[in-house]
N, C-alpha and C positions, 0 to 999 in steps of 0.2 A: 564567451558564449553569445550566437545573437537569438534575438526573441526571446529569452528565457523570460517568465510571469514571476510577476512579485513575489508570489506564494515560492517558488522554488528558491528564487533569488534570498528570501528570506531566511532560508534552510542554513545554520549556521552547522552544524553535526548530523551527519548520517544515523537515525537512532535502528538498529538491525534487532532482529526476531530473536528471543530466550530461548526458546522452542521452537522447534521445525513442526510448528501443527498448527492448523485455524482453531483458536479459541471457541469460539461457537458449533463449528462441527464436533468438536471433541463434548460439547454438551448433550449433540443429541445422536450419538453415533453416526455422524455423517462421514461425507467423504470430499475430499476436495485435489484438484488440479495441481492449482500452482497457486503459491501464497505469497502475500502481500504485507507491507510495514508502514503503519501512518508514521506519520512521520508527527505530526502534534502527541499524540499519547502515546504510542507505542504497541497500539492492540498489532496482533498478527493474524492474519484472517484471508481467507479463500479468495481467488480473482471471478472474471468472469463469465471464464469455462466451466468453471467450478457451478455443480446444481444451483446452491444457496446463493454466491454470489456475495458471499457476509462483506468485501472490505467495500463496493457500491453501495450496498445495503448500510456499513456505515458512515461512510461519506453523507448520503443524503438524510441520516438523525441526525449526524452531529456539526456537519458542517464542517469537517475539518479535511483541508484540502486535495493532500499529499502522500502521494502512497509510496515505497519504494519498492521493488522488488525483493522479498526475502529468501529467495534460489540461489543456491551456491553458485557462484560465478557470473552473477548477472548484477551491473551496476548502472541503473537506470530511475529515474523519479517519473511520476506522472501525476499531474496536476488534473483532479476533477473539476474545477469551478474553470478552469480557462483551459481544457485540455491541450495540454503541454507537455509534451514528453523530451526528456533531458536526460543523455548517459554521463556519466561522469566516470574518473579514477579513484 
């Protein structure tokens, strides 16, 4: 892979979604797009199309990087702090 960011490069295991729902829209009956997998915890949470926006929204409280795609058939990471988007198999 060339250019891939430390943070991606870091990524030892794929961690993928429990649930097919954003955590947070399911708190307040929301609704979302297409959702997302940190990749440090594991929350699953709405992208950017999505009204709330929860998996930016928690990239910038927690700091933690790395989101992956949680869409059946889509295998891709993307790096908030160096945006960095990397497919993989």
């Amino acid at each position: 892979m060339d250019q891939v960011c430390k943070h991606i490069a870091d990524i030892a295991e794929i961690k993928v979604a429990d649930e097919l729902v954003c955590e947070e829209c399911k708190k307040v009956d929301g609704w979302w797009v297409h959702l997302r997998t940190c990749q440090t915890c594991g929350a699953t949470l709405c992208c950017d199309s999505s009204p709330a926006k929860h998996m930016t929204k928690h990239y910038h409280h927690t700091g933690h990087p790395v989101a992956s795609s949680a869409e059946p058939g889509e295998k891709w990471l993307w790096c908030y702090a160096d945006e960095s988007f990397v497919e993989y198999e």
